[in-house]
C-alpha positions as CSV (number, residue, x, y, z in Angstrom):
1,X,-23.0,-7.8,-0.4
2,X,-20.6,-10.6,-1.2
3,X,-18.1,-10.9,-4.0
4,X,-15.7,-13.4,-4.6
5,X,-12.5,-12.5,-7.3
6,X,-9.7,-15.1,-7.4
7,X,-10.7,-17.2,-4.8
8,X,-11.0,-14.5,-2.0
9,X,-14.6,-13.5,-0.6
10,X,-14.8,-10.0,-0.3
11,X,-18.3,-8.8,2.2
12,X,-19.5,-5.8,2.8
13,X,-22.3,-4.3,5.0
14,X,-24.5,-1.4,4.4
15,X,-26.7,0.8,6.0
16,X,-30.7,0.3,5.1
17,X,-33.8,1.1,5.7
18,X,-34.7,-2.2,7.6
19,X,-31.0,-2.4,9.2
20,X,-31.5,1.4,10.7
21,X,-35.1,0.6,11.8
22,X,-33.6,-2.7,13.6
23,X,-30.9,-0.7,15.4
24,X,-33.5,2.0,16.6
25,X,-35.7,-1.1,17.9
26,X,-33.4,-2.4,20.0
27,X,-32.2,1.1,21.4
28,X,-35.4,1.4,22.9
29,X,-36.0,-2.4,23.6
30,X,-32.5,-2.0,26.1
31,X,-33.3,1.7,26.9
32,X,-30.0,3.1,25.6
33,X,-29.3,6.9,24.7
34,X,-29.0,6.7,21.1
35,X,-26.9,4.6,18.3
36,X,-23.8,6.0,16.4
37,X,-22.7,6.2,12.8
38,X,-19.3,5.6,11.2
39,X,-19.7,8.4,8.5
40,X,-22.1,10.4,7.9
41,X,-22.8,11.4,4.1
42,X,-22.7,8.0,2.8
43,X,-26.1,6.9,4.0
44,X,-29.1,7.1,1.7
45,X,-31.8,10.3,1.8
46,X,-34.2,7.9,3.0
47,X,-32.2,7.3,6.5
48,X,-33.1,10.2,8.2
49,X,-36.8,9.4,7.7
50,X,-36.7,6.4,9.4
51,X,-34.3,8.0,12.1
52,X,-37.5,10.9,12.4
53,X,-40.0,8.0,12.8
54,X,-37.9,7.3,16.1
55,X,-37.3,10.3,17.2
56,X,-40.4,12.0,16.8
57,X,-42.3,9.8,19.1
């Protein structure tokens, strides 16, 4: 998200669906042991069903 208010640009990132789904791809495309989170309990309900599509496998 990007907002601009008196001239200054203010861009944020969050957490998706597709974002979470990328990360998990490429932990297992470079083998790694898992990916981290900067706080948990601001991520959406739907998260953790993508994260149990990965980890289920």
């Amino acid at each position: 998200m990007k907002i601009e208010e008196d001239g200054t640009v203010y861009q944020i990132w969050l957490e998706d669906e597709d974002s979470m789904r990328t990360r998990l791809s490429m932990m297992q495309s470079y083998e790694l042991a898992g990916v981290a989170f900067w706080k948990l309990g601001m991520e959406s309900e739907s998260i953790w069903d993508v994260i149990a599509e990965y980890y289920s496998e």
